[in-house]
C-alpha positions as CSV (number, residue, x, y, z in Angstrom):
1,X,-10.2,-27.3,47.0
2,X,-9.0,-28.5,43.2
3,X,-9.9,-25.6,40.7
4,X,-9.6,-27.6,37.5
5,X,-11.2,-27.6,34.0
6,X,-11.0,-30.4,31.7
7,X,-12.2,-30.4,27.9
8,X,-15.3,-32.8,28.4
9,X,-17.0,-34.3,25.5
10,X,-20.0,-35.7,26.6
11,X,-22.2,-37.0,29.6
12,X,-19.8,-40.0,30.9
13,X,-20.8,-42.5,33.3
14,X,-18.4,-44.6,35.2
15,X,-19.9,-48.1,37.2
16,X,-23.0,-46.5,37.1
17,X,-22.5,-42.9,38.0
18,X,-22.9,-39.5,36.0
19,X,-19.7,-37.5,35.3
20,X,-20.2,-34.3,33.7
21,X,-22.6,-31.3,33.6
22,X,-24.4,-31.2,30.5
23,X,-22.5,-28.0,30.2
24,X,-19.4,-29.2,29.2
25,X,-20.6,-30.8,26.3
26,X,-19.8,-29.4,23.1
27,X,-22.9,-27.9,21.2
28,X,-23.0,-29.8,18.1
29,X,-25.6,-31.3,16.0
30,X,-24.3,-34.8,16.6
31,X,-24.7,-34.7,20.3
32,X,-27.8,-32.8,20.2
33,X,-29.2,-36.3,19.4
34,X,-28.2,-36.9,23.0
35,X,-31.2,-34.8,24.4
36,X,-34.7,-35.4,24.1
37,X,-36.5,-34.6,21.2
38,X,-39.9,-34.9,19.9
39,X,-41.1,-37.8,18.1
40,X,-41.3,-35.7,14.8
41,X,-37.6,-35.2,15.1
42,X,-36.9,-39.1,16.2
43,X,-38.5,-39.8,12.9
44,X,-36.3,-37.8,10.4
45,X,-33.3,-38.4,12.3
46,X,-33.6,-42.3,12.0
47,X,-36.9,-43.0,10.0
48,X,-38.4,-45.3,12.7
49,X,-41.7,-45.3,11.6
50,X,-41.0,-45.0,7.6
51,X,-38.9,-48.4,7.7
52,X,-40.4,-51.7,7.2
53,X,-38.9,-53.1,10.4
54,X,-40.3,-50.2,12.5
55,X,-43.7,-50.2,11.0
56,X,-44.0,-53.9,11.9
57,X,-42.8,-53.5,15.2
58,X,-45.2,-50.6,15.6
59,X,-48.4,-52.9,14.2
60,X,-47.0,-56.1,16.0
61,X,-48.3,-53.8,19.4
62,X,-51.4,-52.4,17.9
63,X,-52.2,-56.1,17.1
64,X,-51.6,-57.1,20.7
65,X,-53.2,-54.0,22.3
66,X,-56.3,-54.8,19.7
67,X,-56.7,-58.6,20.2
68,X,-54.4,-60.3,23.0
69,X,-56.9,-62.6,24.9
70,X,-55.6,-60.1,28.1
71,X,-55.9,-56.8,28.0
72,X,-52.9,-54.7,28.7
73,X,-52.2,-51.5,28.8
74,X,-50.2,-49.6,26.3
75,X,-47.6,-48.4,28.7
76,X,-47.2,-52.0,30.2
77,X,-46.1,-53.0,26.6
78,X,-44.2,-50.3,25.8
79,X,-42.4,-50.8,29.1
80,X,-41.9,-54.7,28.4
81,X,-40.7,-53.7,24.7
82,X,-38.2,-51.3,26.0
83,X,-36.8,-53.8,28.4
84,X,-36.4,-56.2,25.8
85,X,-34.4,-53.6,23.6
86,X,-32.0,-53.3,26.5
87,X,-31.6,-57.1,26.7
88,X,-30.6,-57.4,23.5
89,X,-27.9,-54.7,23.4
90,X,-25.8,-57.4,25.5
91,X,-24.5,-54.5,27.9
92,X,-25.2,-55.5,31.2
93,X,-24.5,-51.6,31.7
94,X,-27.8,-50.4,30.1
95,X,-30.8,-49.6,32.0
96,X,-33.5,-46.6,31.7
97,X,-34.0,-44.8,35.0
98,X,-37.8,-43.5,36.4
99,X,-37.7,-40.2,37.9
100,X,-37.2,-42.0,41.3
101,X,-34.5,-43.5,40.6
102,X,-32.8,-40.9,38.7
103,X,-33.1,-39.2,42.1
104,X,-31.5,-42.3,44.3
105,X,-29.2,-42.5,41.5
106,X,-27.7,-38.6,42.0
107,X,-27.9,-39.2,45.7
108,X,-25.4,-42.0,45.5
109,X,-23.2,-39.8,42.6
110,X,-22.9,-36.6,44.3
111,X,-23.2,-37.9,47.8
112,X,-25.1,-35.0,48.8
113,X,-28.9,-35.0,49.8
114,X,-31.5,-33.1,51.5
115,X,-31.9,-33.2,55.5
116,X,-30.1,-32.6,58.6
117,X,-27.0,-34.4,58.0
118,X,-27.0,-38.0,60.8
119,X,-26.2,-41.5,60.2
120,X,-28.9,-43.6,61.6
121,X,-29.1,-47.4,62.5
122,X,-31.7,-49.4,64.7
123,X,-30.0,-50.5,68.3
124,X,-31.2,-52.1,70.9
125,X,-34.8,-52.2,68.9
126,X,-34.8,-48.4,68.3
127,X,-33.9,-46.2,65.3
128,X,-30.4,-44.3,66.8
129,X,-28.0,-41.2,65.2
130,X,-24.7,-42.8,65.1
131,X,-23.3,-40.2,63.5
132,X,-23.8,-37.0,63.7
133,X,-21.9,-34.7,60.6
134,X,-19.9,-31.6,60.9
135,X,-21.3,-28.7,59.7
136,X,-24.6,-29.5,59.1
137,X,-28.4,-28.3,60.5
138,X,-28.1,-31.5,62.8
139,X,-24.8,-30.5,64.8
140,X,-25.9,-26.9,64.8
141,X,-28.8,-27.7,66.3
142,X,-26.9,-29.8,69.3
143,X,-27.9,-33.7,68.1
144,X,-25.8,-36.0,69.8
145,X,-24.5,-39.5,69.1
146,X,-26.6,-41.7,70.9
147,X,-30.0,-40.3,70.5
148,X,-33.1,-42.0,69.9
149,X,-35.8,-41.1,67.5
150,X,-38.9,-40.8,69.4
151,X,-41.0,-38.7,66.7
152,X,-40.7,-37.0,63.5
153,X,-43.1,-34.1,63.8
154,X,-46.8,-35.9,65.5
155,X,-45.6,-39.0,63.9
156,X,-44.7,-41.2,66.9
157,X,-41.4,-42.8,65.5
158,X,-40.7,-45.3,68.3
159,X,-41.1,-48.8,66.0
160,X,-39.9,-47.6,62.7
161,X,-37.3,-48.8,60.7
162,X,-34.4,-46.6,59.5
163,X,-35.8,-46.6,56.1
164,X,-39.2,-44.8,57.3
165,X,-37.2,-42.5,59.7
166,X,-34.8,-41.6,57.0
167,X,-37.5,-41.0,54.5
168,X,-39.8,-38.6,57.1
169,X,-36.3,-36.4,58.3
170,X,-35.3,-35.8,54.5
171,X,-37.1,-33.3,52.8
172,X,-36.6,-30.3,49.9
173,X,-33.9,-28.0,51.7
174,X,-35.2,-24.9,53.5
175,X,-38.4,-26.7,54.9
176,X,-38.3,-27.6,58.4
177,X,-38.8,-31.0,60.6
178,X,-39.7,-31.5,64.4
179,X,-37.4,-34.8,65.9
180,X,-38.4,-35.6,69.3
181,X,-35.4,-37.2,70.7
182,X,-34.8,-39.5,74.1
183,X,-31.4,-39.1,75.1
184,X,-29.8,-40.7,78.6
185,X,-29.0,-39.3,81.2
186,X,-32.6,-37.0,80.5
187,X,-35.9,-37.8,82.1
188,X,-38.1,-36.1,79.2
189,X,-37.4,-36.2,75.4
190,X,-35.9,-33.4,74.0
191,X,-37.6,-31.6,70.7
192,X,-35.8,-30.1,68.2
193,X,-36.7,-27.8,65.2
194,X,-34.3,-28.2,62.9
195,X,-33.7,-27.0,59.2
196,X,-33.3,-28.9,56.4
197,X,-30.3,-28.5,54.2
198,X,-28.3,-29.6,51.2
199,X,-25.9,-32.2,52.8
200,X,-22.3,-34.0,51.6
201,X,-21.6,-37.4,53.0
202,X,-18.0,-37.6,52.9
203,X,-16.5,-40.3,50.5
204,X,-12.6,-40.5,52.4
205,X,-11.4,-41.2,55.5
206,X,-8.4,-40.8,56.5
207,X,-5.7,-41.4,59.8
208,X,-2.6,-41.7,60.6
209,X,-1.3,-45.5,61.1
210,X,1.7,-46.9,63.5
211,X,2.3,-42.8,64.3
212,X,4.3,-42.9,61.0
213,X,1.9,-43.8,57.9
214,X,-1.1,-42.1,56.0
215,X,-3.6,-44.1,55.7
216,X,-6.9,-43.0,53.1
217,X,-9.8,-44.5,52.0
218,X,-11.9,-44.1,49.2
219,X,-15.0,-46.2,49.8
220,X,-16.7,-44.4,46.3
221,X,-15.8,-42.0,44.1
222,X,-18.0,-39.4,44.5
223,X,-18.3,-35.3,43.8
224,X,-15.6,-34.1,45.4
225,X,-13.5,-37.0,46.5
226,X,-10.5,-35.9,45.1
227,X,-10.7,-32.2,47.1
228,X,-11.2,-34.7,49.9
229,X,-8.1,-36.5,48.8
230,X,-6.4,-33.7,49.0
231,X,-7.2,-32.2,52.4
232,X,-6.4,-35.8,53.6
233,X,-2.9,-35.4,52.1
234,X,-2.4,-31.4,53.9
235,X,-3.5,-33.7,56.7
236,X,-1.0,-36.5,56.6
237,X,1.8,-34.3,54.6
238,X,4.3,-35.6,57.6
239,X,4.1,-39.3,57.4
240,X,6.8,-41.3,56.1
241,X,4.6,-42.9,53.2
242,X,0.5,-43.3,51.8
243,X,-1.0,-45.8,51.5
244,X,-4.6,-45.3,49.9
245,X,-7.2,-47.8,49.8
246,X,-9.4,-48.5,47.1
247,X,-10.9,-51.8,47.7
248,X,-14.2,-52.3,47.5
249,X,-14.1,-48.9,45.5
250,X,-17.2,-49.4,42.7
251,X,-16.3,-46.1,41.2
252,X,-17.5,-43.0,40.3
253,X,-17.2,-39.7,38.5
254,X,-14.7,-40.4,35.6
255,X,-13.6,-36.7,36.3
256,X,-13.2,-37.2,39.9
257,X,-10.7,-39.9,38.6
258,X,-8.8,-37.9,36.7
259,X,-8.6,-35.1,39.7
260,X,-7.6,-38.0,42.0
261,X,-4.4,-38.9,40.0
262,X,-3.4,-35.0,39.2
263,X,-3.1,-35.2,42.5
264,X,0.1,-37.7,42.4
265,X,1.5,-37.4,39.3
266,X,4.1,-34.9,37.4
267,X,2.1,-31.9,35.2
268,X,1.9,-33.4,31.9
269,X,1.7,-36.6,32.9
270,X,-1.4,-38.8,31.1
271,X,-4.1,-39.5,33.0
272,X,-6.1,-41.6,31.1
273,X,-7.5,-41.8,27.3
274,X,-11.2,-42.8,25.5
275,X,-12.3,-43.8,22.6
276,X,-15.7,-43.3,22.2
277,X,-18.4,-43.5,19.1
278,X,-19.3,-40.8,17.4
279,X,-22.6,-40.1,17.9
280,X,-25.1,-40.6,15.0
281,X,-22.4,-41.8,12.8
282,X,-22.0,-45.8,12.2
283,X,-18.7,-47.1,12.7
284,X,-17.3,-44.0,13.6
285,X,-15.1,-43.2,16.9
286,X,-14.0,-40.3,19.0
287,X,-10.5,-40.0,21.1
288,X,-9.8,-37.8,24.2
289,X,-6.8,-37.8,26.4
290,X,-6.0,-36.1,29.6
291,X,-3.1,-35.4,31.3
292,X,-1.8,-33.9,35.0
293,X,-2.6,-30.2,35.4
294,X,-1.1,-29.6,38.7
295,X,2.0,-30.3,40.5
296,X,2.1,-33.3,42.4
297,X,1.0,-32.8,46.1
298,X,3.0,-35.2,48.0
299,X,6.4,-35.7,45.2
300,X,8.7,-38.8,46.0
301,X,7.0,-39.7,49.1
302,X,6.7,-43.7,49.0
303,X,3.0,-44.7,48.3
304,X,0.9,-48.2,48.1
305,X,-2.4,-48.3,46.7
306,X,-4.7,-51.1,48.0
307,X,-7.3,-52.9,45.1
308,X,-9.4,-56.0,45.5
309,X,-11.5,-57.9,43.0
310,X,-14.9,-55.3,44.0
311,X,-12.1,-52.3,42.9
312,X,-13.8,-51.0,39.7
313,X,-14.2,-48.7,37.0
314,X,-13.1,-44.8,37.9
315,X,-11.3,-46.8,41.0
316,X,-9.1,-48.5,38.2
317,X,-8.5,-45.2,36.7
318,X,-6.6,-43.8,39.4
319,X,-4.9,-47.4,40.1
320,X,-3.9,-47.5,36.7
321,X,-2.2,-44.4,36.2
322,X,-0.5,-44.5,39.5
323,X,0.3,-47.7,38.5
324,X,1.6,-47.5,34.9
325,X,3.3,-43.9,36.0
326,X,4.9,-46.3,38.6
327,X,4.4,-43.8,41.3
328,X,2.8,-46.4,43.5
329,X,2.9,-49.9,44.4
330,X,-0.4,-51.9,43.8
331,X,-0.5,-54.5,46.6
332,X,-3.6,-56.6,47.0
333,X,-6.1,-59.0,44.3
334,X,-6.9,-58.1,40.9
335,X,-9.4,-55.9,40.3
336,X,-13.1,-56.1,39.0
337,X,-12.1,-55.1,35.1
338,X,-14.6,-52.2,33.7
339,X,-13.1,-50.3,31.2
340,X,-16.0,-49.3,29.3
341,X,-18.0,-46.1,29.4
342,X,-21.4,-45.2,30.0
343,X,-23.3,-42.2,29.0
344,X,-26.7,-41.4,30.7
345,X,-29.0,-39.2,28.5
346,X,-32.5,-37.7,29.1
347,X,-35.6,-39.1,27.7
348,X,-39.0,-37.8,27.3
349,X,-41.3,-38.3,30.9
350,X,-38.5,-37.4,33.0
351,X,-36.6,-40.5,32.4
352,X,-32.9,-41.2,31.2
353,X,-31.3,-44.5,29.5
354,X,-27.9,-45.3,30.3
355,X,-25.6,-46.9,27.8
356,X,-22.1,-48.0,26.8
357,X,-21.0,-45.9,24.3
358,X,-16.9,-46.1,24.6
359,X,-13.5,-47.4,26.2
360,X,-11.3,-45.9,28.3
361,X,-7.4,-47.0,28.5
362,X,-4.7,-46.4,31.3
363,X,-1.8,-43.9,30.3
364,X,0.4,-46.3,28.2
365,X,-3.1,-47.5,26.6
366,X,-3.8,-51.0,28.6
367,X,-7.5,-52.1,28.2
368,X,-8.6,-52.6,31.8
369,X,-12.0,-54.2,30.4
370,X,-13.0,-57.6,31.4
371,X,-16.0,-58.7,28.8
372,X,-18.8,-59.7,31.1
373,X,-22.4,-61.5,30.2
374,X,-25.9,-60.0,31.7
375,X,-25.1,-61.2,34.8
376,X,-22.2,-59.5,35.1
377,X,-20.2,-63.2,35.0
378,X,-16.6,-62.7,33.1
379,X,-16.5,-63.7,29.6
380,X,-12.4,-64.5,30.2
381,X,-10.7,-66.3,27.5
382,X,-7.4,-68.7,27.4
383,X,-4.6,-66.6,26.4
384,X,-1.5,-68.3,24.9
385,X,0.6,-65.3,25.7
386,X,-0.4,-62.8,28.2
387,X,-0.3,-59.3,26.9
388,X,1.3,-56.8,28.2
389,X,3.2,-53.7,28.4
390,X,6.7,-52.1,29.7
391,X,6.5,-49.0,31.9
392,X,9.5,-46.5,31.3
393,X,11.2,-48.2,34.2
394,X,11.3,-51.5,32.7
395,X,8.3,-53.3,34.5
396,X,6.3,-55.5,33.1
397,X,2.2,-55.4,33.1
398,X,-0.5,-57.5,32.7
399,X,-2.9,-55.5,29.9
400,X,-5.4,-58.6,30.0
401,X,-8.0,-56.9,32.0
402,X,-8.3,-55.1,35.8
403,X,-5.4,-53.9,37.2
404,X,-3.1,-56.5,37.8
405,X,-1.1,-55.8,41.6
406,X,2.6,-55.6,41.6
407,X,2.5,-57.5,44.9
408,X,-0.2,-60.3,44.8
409,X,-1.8,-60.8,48.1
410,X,-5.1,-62.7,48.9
411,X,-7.5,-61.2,51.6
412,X,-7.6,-63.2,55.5
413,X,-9.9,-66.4,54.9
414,X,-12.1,-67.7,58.0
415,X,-11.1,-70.6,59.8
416,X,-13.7,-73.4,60.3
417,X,-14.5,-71.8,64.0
418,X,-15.2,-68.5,62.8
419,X,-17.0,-69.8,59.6
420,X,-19.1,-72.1,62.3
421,X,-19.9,-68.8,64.2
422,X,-21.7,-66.7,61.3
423,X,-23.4,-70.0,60.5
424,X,-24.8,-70.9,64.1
425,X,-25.2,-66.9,64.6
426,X,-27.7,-66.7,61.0
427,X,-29.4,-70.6,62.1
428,X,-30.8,-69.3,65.2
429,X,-31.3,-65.9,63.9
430,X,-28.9,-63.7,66.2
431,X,-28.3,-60.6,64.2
432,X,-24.2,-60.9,64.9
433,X,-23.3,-57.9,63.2
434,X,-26.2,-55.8,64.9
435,X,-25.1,-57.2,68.0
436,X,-21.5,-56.2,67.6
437,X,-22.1,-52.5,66.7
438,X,-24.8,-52.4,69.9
439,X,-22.3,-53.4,72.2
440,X,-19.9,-51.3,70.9
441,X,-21.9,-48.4,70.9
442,X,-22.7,-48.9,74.4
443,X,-19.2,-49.7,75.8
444,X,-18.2,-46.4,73.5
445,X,-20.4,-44.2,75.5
446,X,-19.5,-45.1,78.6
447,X,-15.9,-44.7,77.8
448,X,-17.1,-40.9,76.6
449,X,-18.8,-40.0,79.7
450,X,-16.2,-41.8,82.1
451,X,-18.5,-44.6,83.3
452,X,-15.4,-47.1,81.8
453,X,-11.8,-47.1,80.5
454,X,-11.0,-46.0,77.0
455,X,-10.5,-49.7,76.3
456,X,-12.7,-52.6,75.8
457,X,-13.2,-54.0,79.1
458,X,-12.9,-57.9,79.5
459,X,-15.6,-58.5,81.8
460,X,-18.2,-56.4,79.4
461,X,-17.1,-58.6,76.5
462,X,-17.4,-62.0,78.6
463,X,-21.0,-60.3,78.8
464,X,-21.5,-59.8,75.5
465,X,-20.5,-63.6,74.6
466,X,-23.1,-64.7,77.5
467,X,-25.8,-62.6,75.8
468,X,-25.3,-64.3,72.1
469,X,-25.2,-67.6,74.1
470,X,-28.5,-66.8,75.5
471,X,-29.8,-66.1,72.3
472,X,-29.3,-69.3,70.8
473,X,-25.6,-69.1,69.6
474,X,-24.5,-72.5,71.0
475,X,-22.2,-72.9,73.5
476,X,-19.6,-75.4,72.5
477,X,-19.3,-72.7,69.2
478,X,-18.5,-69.2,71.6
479,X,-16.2,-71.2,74.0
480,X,-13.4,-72.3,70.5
481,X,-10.6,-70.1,70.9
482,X,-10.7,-69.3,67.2
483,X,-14.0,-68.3,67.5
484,X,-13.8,-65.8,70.6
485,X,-10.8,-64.4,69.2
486,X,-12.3,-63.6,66.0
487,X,-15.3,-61.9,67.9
488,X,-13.4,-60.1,70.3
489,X,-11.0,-58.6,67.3
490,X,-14.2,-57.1,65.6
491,X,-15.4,-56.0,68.9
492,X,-12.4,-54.4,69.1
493,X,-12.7,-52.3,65.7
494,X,-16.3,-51.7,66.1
495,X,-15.3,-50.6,69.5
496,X,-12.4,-48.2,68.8
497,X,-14.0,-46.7,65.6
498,X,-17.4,-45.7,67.7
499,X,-14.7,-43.7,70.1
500,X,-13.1,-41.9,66.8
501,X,-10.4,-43.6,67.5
502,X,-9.4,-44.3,63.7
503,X,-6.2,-45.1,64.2
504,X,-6.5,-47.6,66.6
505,X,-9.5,-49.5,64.8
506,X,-6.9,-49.6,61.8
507,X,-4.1,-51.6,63.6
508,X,-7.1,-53.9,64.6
509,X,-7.9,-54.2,61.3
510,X,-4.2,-54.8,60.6
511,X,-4.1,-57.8,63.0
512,X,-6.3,-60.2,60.0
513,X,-6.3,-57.6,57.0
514,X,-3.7,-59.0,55.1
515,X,-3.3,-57.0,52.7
516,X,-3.2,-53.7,54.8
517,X,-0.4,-55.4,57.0
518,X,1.6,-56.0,53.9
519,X,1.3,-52.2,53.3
520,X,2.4,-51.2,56.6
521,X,6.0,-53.6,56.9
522,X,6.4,-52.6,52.9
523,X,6.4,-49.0,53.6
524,X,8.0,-48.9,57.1
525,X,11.0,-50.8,55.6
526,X,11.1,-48.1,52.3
527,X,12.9,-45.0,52.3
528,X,12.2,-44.0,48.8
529,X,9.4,-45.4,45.9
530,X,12.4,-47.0,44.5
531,X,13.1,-49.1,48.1
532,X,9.6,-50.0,47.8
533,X,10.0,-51.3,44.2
534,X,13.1,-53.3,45.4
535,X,11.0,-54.9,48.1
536,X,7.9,-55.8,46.2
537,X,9.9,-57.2,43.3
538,X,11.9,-59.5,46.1
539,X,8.2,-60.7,47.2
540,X,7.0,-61.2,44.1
541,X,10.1,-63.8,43.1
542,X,9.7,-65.1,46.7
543,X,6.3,-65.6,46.4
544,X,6.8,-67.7,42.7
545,X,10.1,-69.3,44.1
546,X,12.1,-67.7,42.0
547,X,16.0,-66.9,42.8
548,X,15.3,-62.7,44.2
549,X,16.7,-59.9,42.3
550,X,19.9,-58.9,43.1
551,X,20.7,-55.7,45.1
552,X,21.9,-52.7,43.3
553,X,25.8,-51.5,43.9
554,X,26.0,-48.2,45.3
555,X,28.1,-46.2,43.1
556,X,31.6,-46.2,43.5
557,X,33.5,-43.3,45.7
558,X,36.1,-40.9,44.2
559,X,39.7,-41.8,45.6
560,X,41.1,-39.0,47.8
């Protein structure tokens, strides 16, 4: 685990996630207006009441309350005239979160909740564990993948959804719940008593690749991500080169950022910077910097990060520095552009508002921020000239929003076959991706207990493809060779990851995920981050048709 403490400055929030205890805020008057206060002290500190404007605004809903042909409540307008505040900040950042959703809100931050620590999806009609956690009341207790949720306590569970189980098997930690369970192989359902507990959904996955590469992905950043990060790495520490993925990466903790790319980069290194306003003071801003604490875990060993367009916010961070450091390739699309930060304060009734109150900028000061409207559309404007900035190599980048890859590559695109299968599959209503993840399930467990071979058997798939054909998926649309291929590689993934076999659901994946295959031949051909430079750079002018950079000379020898 990462013991680190960095000088925080306020509450920041990062594509909609909080990022530091209230703790690590320095105790000063001007953040104190960060916290709730009474309405007495609302009124001194900005005299909304005493001004003209607020005392019309104020009247304006007495006169509505008083004489609006419908009668509405006070909080109902109150509730519409905050809303309409937020609209007209023009941050499509801003909301104000109930109690409720505070609560979802953490959930997703921290990933930690309170239960017994399973995944659970409906198969074959009935809510299922899929997963079962390490170290948590549920694998104490002897769950297995593969059960099915009979009851929760007298509640008979049988046609619930996973929304209703999941909502009946969580609970405050320490109290307990009763799951009833049919699992095969047993005549009678089995009951289990099992405490509740404060439980950590991992955030990183991570496998060896081709026997030779690391391979790590960050689907969120989360509490604790980058301890995972690191464990990953203590994992992998004998592979040639890392490649970590952060597509599809919303973001997260701005701290868990900042951990994250300690974890690659030199001590005194800069991590990232912010500029923030000042609170209570107009037209006033505040600067904070960060840089590497630690040494780095895995020094020199060639590395490829992986972005998309959906890579965003504390995702970028890490990209960024890694990026502008150049201790990493960037291979992949350009990423979503969120460089601004939020800060989630409390508000009286156990509510908070969330805000943009700064920017933050990669270590040689690039802008990562794409202006977007309400609908989170980009506002992107014609430049003449690009900006941009040098690195102290000498490489140019792009400083006109998101992280701009080294290596440009687009993600696999469906051929008209495939596209005609997910379009027949949602006309007649097959649920294709249920389907797939059923079948592999099955097929998984009867590789577990011996009933099958460890790999995906060709007369169980022809079944399969028979069974969406009955269905309603038709015919002439299953029997294109595009299509079945398609099909039988995510059968295949589904397949391999339901039997843990990471690795080899990852050279599935390979097989159409461009931009992962890229990784792999970049990093099996490099012996060095500086190999890997020299290769990228000959793609790059390949890919624009420009004449490729010419090999270095090796030094010349000493006569003898």
């Amino acid at each position: 685990m990462i013991r680190r403490t960095l000088s925080i400055s306020m509450w920041i929030l990062l594509s909609g996630f909080l990022l530091f205890p209230a703790s690590a805020a320095p105790q000063s008057a001007d953040t104190s207006r960060g916290t709730a206060t009474s309405p007495g002290s609302r009124q001194e500190t900005h005299g909304l009441e005493d001004g003209r404007e607020g005392q019309v605004f104020l009247e304006a809903l007495r006169t509505i309350l008083d004489h609006h042909r419908t009668t509405f409540s006070d909080s109902l307008l109150w509730e519409e005239a905050l809303n309409g505040v937020l609209q007209g900040l023009n941050d499509p950042y801003a909301t104000v979160f109930t109690a409720e959703e505070w609560n979802a809100f953490q959930e997703d931050n921290t990933g930690e909740y309170a239960g017994i620590g399973v995944q659970i999806t409906r198969l074959n009609d009935r809510v299922t564990i899929t997963a079962v956690f390490r170290q948590t009341p549920a694998a104490e207790a002897g769950l297995m993948v593969g059960d099915q949720i009979v009851a929760v306590g007298d509640s008979d569970a049988r046609e619930w959804s996973v929304d209703q189980a999941r909502d009946s098997i969580r609970g405050p930690a320490g109290t307990e719940v009763r799951l009833t369970l049919a699992r095969e192989s047993l005549p009678e359902p089995l009951t289990f008593p099992i405490r509740r507990e404060n439980v950590h959904v991992p955030s990183v996955t991570a496998s060896m690749i081709n026997d030779s590469l690391g391979y790590i992905q960050v689907d969120r950043m989360a509490e604790g991500s980058s301890s995972e990060v690191d464990s990953a790495l203590l994992v992998l520490r004998d592979a040639k080169g890392i490649i970590l993925d952060l597509r599809r990466n919303p973001g997260g903790p701005m701290v868990e950022s900042l951990y994250m790319a300690d974890i690659f980069l030199d001590r005194g290194k800069s991590l990232a910077a912010m500029r923030s306003r000042t609170p209570g003071r107009p037209n006033e801003t505040t600067s904070e910097s960060w840089a590497a604490r630690i040494p780095p875990r895995i020094p020199g060993k060639p590395m490829v990060v992986l972005v998309d367009g959906f890579t965003a916010s504390a995702a970028e961070i890490v990209a960024g520095a890694l990026q502008d450091h150049e201790r990493a390739v960037v291979v992949g699309e350009r990423t979503f552009g969120k460089g601004v930060v939020q800060t989630i304060l409390p508000l009286p009734g156990d509510r908070r508002i969330r805000i943009t109150t700064g920017d933050w900028m990669t270590p040689l000061g690039r802008s990562l921020h794409i202006p977007r409207d309400l609908e989170g559309r980009p506002l992107r404007e014609e430049l003449d000239n690009v900006p941009s900035i040098v690195t102290a190599g000498g490489r140019v980048l792009r400083a006109d929003g998101g992280v701009y890859p080294d290596l440009v590559v687009a993600d696999d695109t469906l051929r008209t076959a495939e596209q005609a299968l997910l379009v027949e599959s949602a006309r007649t209503g097959v649920p294709l991706t249920l389907r797939i993840a059923e079948f592999a399930f099955e097929e998984a467990r009867k590789a577990e207990d011996g009933t099958r071979s460890p790999e995906l058997d060709a007369a169980a798939f022809h079944s399969f493809v028979d069974g969406l054909r009955s269905e309603g998926v038709p015919a002439e649309v299953l029997e294109h060779p595009d299509a079945r291929a398609y099909l039988h590689w995510r059968v295949r993934m589904s397949f391999a990851d339901r039997l843990g076999n990471t690795q080899a659901a990852l050279q599935s994946q390979a097989e159409r995920d461009k931009v992962l295959e890229e990784a792999i031949r970049l990093l099996e051909k490099a012996g060095s981050q500086a190999d890997l430079f020299a290769s990228v750079d000959r793609e790059a002018a390949r890919s624009r048709g420009a004449p490729e950079p010419a090999p270095s000379l090796p030094a010349a020898g000493k006569g003898g």
